[in-house]
C-alpha positions as CSV (number, residue, x, y, z in Angstrom):
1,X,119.3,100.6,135.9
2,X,119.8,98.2,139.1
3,X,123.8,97.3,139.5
4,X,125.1,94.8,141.4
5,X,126.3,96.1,144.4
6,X,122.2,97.7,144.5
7,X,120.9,94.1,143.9
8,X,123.1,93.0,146.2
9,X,121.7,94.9,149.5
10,X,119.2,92.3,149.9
11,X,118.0,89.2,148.3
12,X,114.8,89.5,147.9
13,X,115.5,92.7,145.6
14,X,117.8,90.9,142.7
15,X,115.4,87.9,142.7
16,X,112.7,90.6,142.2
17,X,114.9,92.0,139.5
18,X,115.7,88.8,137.3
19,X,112.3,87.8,137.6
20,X,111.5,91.6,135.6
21,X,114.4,91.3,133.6
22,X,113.3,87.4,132.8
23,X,109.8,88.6,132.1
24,X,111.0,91.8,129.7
25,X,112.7,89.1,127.9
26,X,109.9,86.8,127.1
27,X,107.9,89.6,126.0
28,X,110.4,90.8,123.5
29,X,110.8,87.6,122.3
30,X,107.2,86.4,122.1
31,X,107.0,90.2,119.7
32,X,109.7,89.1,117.5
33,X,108.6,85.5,116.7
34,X,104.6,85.6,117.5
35,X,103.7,85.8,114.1
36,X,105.5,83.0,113.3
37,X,104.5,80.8,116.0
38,X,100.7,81.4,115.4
39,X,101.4,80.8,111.5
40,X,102.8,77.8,112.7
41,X,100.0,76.5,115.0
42,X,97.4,77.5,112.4
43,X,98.6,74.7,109.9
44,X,98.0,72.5,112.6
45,X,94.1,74.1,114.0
46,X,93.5,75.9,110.8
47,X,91.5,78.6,112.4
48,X,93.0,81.8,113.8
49,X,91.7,82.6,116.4
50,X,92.5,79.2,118.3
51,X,96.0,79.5,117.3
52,X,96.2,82.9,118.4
53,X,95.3,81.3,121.7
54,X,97.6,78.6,121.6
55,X,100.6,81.0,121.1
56,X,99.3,83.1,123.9
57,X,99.5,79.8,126.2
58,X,103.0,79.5,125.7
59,X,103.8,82.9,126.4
60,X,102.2,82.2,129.7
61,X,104.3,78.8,130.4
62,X,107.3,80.8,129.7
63,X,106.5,83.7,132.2
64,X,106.0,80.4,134.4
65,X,108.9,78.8,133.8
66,X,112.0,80.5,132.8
67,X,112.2,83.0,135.8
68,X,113.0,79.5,137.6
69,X,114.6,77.5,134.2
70,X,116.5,80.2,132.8
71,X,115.9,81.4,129.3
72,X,116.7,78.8,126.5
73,X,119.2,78.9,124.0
74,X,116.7,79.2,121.4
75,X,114.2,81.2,123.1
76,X,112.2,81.0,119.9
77,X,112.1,77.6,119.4
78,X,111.0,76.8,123.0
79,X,108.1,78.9,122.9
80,X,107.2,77.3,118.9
81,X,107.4,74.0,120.1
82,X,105.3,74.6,123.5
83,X,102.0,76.1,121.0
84,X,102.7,73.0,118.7
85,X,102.5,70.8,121.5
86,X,99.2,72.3,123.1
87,X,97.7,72.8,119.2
88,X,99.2,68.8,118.5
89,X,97.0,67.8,121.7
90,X,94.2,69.8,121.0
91,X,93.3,68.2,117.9
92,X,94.0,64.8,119.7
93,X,91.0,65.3,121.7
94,X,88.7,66.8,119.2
95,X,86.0,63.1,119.0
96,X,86.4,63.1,116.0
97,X,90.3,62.5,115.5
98,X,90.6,59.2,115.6
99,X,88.1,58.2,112.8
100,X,90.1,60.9,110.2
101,X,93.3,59.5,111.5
102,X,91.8,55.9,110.5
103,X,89.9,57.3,107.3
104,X,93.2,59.0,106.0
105,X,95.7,55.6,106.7
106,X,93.0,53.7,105.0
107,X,92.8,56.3,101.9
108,X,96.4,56.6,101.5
109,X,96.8,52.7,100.5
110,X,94.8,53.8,97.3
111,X,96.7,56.9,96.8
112,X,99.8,57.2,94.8
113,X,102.8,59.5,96.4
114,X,102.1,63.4,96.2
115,X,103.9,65.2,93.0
116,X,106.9,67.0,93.8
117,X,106.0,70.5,94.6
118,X,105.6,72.9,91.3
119,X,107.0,76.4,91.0
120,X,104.0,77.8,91.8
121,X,104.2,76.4,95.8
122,X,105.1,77.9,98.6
123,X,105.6,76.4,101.2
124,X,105.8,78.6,104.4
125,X,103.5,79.5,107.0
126,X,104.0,82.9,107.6
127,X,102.9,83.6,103.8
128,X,99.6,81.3,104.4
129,X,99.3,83.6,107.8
130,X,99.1,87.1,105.8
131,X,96.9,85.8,103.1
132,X,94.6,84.5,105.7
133,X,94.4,87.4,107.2
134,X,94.0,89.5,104.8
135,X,91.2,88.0,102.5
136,X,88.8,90.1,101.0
137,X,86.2,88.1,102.8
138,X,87.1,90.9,105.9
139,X,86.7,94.5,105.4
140,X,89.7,96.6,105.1
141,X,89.4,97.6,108.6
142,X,88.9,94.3,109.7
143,X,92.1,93.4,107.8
144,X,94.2,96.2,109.2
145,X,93.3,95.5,112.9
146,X,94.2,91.6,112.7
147,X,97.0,92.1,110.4
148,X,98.7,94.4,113.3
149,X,97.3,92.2,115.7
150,X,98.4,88.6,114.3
151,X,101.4,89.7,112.4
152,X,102.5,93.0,113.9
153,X,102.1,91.8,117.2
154,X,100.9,95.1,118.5
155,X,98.6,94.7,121.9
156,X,94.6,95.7,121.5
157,X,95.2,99.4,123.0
158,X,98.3,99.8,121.0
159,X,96.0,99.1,118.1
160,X,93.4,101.3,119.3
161,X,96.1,104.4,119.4
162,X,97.4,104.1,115.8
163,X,93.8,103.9,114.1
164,X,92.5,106.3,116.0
165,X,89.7,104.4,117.6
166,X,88.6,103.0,121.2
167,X,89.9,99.4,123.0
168,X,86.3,97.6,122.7
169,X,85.6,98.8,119.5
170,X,88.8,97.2,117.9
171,X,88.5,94.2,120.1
172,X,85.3,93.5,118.3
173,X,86.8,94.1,115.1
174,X,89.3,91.7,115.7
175,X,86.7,89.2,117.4
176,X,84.4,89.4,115.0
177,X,87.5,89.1,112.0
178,X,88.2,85.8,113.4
179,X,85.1,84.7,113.6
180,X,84.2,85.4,109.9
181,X,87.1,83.5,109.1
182,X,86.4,80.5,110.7
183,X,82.8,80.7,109.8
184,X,83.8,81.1,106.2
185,X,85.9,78.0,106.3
186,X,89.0,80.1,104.8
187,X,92.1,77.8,104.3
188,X,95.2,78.4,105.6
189,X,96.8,78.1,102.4
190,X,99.1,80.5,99.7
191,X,96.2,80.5,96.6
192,X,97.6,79.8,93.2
193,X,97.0,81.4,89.5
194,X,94.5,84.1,88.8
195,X,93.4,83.5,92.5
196,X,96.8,84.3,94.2
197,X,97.0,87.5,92.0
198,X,93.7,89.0,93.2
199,X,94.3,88.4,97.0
200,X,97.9,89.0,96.4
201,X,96.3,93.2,95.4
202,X,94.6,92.6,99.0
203,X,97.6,92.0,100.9
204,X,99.6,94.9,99.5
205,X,96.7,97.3,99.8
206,X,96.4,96.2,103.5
207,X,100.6,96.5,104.2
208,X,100.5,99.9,101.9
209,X,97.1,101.7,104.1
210,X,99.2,100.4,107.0
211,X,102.0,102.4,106.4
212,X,100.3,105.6,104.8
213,X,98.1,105.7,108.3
214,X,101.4,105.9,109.8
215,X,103.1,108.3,107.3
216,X,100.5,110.9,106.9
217,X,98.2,110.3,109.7
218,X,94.3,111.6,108.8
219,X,93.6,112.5,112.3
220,X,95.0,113.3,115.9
221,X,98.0,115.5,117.1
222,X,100.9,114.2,115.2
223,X,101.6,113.5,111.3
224,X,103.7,110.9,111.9
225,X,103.0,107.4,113.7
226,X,106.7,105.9,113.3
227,X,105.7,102.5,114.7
228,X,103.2,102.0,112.2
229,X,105.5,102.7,109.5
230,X,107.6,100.1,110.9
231,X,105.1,97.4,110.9
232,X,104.3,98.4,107.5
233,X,107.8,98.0,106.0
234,X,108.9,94.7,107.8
235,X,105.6,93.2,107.0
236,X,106.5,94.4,103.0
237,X,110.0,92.9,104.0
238,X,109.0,89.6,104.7
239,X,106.7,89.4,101.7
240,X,109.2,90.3,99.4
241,X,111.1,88.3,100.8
242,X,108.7,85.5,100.5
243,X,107.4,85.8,96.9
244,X,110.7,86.5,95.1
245,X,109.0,86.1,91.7
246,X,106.6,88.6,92.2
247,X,107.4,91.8,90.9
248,X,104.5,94.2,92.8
249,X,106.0,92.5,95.9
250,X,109.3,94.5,95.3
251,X,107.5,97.5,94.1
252,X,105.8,98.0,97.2
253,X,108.7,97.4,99.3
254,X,110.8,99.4,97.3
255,X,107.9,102.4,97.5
256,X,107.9,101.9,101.4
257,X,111.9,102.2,101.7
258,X,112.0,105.4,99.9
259,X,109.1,107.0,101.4
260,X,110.7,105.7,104.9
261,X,114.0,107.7,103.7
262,X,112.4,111.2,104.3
263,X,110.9,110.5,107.8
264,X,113.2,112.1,109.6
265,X,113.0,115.5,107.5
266,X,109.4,115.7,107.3
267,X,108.5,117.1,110.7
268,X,110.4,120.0,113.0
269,X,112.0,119.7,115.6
270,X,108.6,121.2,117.3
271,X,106.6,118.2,115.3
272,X,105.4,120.8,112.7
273,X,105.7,119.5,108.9
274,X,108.1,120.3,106.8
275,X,107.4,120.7,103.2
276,X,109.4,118.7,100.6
277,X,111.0,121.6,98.8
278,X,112.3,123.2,102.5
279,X,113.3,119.9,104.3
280,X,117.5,118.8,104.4
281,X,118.1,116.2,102.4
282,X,121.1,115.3,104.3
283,X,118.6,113.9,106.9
284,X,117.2,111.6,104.7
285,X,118.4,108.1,105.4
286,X,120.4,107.1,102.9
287,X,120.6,103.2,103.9
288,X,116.9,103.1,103.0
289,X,117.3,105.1,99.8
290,X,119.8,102.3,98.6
291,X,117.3,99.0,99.7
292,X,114.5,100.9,98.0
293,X,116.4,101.3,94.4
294,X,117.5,97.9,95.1
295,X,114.4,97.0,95.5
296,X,113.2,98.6,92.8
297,X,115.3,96.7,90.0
298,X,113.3,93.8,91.1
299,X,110.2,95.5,90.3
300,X,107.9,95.7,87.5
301,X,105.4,97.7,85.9
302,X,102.4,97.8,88.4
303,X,100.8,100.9,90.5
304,X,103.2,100.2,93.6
305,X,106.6,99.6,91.3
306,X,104.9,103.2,89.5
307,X,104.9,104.4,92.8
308,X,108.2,103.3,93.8
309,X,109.8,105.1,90.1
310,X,108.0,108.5,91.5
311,X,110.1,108.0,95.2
312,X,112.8,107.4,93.1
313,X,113.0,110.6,91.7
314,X,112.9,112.3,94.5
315,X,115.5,110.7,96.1
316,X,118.1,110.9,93.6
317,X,117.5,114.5,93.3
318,X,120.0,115.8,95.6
319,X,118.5,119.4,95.9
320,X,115.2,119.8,95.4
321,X,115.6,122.5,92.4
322,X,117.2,118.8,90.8
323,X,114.0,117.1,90.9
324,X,113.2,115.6,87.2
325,X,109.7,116.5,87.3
326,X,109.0,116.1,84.0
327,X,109.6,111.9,84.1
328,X,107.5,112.1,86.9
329,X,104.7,114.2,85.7
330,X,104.7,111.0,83.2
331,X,105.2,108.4,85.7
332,X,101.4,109.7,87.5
333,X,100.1,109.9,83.5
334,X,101.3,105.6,83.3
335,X,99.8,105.3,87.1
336,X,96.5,106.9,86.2
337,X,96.6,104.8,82.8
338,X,97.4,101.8,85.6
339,X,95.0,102.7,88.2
340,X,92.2,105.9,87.3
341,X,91.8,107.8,90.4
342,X,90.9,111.7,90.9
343,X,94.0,111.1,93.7
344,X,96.2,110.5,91.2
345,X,95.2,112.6,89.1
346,X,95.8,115.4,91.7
347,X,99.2,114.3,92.1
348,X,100.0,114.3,88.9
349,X,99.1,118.3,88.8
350,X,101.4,119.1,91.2
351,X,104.2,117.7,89.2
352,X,102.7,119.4,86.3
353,X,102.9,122.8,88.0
354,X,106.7,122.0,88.4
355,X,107.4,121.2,85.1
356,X,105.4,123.3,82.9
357,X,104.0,126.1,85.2
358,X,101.5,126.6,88.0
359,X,98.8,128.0,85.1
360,X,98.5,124.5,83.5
361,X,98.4,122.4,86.7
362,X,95.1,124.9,88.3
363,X,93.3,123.6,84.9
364,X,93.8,120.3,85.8
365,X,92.7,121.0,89.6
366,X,89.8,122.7,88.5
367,X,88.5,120.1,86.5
368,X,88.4,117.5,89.5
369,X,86.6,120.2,91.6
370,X,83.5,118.4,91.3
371,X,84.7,114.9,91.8
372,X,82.3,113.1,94.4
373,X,85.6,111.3,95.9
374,X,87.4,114.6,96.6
375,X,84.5,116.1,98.1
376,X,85.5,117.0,101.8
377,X,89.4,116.1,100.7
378,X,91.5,118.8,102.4
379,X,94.4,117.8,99.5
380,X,92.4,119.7,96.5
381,X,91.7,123.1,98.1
382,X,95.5,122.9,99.2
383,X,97.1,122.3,95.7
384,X,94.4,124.6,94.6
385,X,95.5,127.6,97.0
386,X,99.4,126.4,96.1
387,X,98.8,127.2,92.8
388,X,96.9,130.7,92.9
389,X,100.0,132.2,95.8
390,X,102.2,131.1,92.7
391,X,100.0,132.8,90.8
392,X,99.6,135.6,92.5
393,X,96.2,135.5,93.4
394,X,96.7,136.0,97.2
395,X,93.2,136.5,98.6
396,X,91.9,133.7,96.6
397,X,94.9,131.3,97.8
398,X,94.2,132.3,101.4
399,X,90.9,131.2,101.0
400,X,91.3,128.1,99.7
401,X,94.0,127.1,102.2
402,X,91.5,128.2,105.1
403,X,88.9,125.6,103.6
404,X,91.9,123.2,103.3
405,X,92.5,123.3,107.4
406,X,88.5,123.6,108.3
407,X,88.6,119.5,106.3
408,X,91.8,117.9,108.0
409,X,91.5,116.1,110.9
410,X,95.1,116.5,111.5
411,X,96.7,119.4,113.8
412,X,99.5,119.6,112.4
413,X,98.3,119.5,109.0
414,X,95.5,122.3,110.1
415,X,98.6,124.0,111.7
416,X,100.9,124.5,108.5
417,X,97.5,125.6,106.2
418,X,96.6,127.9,108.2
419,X,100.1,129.3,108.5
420,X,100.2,129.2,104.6
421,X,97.0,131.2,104.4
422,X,98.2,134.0,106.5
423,X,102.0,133.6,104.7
424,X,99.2,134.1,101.0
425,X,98.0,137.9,102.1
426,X,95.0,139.1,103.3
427,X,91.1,138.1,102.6
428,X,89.0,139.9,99.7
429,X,87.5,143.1,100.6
């Protein structure tokens, strides 16, 4: 930290100094509102990728300027109005401007006033933003990388690092996102009806992968990605906060809060997991416990507010021998009734084995041994080999928690299986 009697030696120093200080600022401030501001320009381009541009070109004039101007009052603002100017005179000299200026004056003589706005309408950019860029029209991975990029505001490499892949390979993702936008003529628009409930299920599904990418990560050297996490949960902030009325909005968020809650118990302090029966409950953050049953009142009866009734449970439960797992060995029997899934299903055996014994649970695992979707998933032979150590069956539990850490991609994960294996006895033979 420079202090003044440092900046003071020379001149050239401090002015070196503000000029950093001046530039950390805009940066920080460009993060915080650049979603907004490209919402913002879109209405006005209607294509992405342009107002992605735009909003980069104000960043630029404020690295220019303020060093010399000082920052504004409204920092924010400046930089919103700045992209609205350059987006305002970018359209002005697109050739064909003038003649839909002249066609629309001449059309609204015939036209009668607009209808007040209906219930339905929402009127906001940044909720036109994320259901742009989350149509189904992209792939999920396409959606995830502009999502972060657009709303998140997260840089190309920093992109890169949480999904696990190179710079030039998410650059083109994110290119080639924008591109199939524009080419596909999407509008930058909040859909209404039976239309705004099916992309509505692809906005949460991108904010919910999001944040379990950053929960339990499938690959790399740690199980957590914190910043991802965050993303998710102010992206399922805002929505919520957006779409009062709509009840799998709140689920969500209330499902992201809770599972936030245990963050800082899940890992040692040597970045090793911690299982949920052995981690301290006091560490759990009790502010986001409270927002997520909050949260959770506003809720209704979909797969994320089913979700957010299983975190629930756990959270209330101040020890872990408190845990009601009987309501939630039927809260995963309403979610697979909700949404069939051999995951689920899984799930729902492990609560099984804690409310009516490990015996009945392996039934249920063994029946989803042959399920094409669990093929290769390192989950199944890790209940499995939880299940026979309860049982006794040592040598058979080893084994499966040995084919459990050959599937993950995670070192960690591979780390504790492997430790459980050893912890299960020795091998057959």
């Amino acid at each position: 930290m420079v202090t003044e009697r440092d900046a003071g030696a020379t001149g050239a120093p401090g002015a070196d100094t503000a000029g950093t200080d001046t530039a950390r600022t805009v940066e920080a401030v460009f993060r915080i509102e650049s979603a907004r501001i490209i919402a913002g320009v879109t209405r006005i381009v209607r294509d992405v990728g342009i107002a992605e541009e735009l909003a980069q070109d104000a960043l630029v004039a404020a690295l220019e300027q303020w060093p010399g101007s000082g920052v504004p009052d409204r920092p924010g603002a400046w930089l919103m109005a700045t992209a609205k100017h350059r987006a305002v005179d970018l359209v002005r000299r697109r050739e064909t401007y003038a003649r839909k200026l002249a066609e629309v004056g001449r059309a609204l003589e015939d036209v009668p006033p607009p209808e007040p706005a209906g219930p339905d309408d929402i009127d906001d950019d940044l909720l036109r933003l994320i259901f742009t860029v989350c149509h189904p029209v992209l792939s999920a991975e396409a959606r995830i990388a502009l999502t972060l990029r657009l709303l998140g505001g997260l840089t190309t490499a920093e992109i890169a690092r949480a999904v696990l892949s190179s710079e030039p390979t998410v650059a083109q993702r994110i290119v080639r996102a924008k591109r199939t936008l524009a080419q596909a003529g999407i509008p930058f628009e909040v859909p209404y009806g039976a239309e705004r409930a099916a992309r509505l299920s692809s906005v949460l599904e991108v904010i919910y992968l999001i944040f379990n990418e950053g929960y339990s990560a499938t690959a790399g050297d740690d199980l957590l990605r914190p910043a991802l996490c965050e993303d998710a949960l102010r992206l399922a902030r805002v929505l919520a906060a957006l779409m009062p009325g709509e009840p799998e909005a709140h689920g969500l968020a209330a499902l992201l809060e809770l599972q936030a809650s245990r963050t800082a118990a899940r890992t040692g302090p040597d970045g090793r997991p911690v299982l949920l029966a052995d981690q301290n409950r006091a560490r759990w953050d009790r502010l986001l416990i409270r927002r997520g049953l909050a949260a959770l009142l506003r809720a209704g009866t979909g797969p994320y507010s089913a979700q957010a009734a299983i975190a629930a449970c756990h959270a209330r439960a101040v020890r872990y021998e408190d845990t009601d797992w009987q309501t939630i060995a039927a809260l995963y029997a309403r979610l697979m009734a909700l949404t069939p899934s051999p995951v689920v299903e899984l799930n729902r055996a492990v609560a099984l084995s804690m409310a009516e014994g490990p015996a009945v649970a392996l039934e249920v695992v063994d029946a989803l041994a042959e399920e094409p979707a669990l093929r290769g998933y390192h989950l199944l032979p890790s209940v499995r080999g939880d299940l026979l150590a309860r049982l006794g069956r040592g040598a058979e539990a080893r084994a499966e928690f040995e084919r459990a850490a050959g599937l993950t991609r995670n070192e960690r994960e591979r780390e504790l299986l492997l430790a459980r294996a050893t912890e299960a006895g020795p091998t057959e033979g």
